[in-house]
C-alpha positions as CSV (number, residue, x, y, z in Angstrom):
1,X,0.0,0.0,0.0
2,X,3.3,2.3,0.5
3,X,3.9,2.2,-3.0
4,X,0.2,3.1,-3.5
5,X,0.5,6.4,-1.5
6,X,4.0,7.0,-3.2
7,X,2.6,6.6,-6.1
8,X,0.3,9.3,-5.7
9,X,3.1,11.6,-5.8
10,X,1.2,14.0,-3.2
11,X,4.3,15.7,-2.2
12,X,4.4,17.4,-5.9
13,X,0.5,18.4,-6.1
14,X,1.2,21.7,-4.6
15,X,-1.3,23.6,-7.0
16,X,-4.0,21.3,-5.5
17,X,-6.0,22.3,-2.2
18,X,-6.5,19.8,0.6
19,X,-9.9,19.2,-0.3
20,X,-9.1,17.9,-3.7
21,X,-6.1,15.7,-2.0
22,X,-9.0,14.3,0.1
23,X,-11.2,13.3,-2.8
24,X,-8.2,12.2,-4.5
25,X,-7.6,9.8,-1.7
26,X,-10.3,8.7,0.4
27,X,-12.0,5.9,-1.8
28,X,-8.8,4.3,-1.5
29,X,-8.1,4.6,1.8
30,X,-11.8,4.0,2.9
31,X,-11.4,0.7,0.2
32,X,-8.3,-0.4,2.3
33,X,-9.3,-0.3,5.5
34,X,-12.8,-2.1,4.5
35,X,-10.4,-5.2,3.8
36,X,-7.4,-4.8,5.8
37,X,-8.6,-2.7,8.9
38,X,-10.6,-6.1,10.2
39,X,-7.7,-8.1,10.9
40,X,-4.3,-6.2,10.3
41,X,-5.0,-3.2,11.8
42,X,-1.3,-2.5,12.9
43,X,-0.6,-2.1,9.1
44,X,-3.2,0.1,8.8
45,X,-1.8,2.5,11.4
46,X,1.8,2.4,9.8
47,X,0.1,3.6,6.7
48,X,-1.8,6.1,8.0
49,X,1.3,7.8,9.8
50,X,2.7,7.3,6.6
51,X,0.2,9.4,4.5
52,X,0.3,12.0,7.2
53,X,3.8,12.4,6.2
54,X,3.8,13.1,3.2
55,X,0.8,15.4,3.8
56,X,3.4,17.5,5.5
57,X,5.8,17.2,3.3
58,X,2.7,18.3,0.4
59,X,2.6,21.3,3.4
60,X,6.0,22.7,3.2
61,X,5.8,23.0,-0.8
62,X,2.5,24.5,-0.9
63,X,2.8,26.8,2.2
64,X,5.4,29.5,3.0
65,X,5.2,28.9,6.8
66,X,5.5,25.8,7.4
67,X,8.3,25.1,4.9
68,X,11.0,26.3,7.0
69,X,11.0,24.0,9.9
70,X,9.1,20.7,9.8
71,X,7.6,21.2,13.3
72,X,5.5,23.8,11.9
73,X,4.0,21.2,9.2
74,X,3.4,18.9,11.8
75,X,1.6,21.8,13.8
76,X,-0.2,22.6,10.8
77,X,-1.4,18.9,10.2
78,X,-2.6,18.8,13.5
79,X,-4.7,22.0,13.4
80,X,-6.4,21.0,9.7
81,X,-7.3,17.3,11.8
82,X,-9.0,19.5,14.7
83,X,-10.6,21.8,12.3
84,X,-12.1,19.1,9.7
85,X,-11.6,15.6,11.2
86,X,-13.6,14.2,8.7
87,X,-11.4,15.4,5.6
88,X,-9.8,12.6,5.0
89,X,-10.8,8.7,5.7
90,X,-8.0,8.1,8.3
91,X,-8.5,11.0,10.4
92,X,-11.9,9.7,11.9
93,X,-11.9,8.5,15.4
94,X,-11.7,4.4,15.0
């Protein structure tokens, strides 16, 4: 699934708002953890930290802010997940 998300290239989508990342992304996320999320959940929760990175990473491109010190993306993550937990498929409470 790694290769799935790298794949995706999200990192060099800058042009592309977060809502059109989330579109981009959900059905396949929501797909994956239909199947997987019943009985390898562990994977799951490696791949969701791993999407969440390079959401940061798609953060310091995009944004002026955040792209000097990483901390900032991470802050930045954090606040968008308080603001619109439902965005994205992985950010729901499970």
């Amino acid at each position: 699934m790694r290769q799935t998300v790298r794949g995706w290239r999200i990192h060099s989508r800058a042009p592309a708002s977060l809502d059109d990342l989330a579109r981009f992304c959900n059905r396949t996320i929501q797909g994956r953890w239909n199947y997987y999320g019943a009985f390898y959940r562990t994977a799951m929760l490696g791949l969701f930290v791993y999407l969440d990175q390079r959401l940061e990473q798609w953060a310091r491109r995009k944004y002026r802010r955040p792209s000097r010190r990483k901390w900032r993306s991470m802050l930045w993550l954090r606040r968008m997940k308080k603001i619109a937990p439902r965005m994205f498929v992985h950010w729901e409470d499970r």
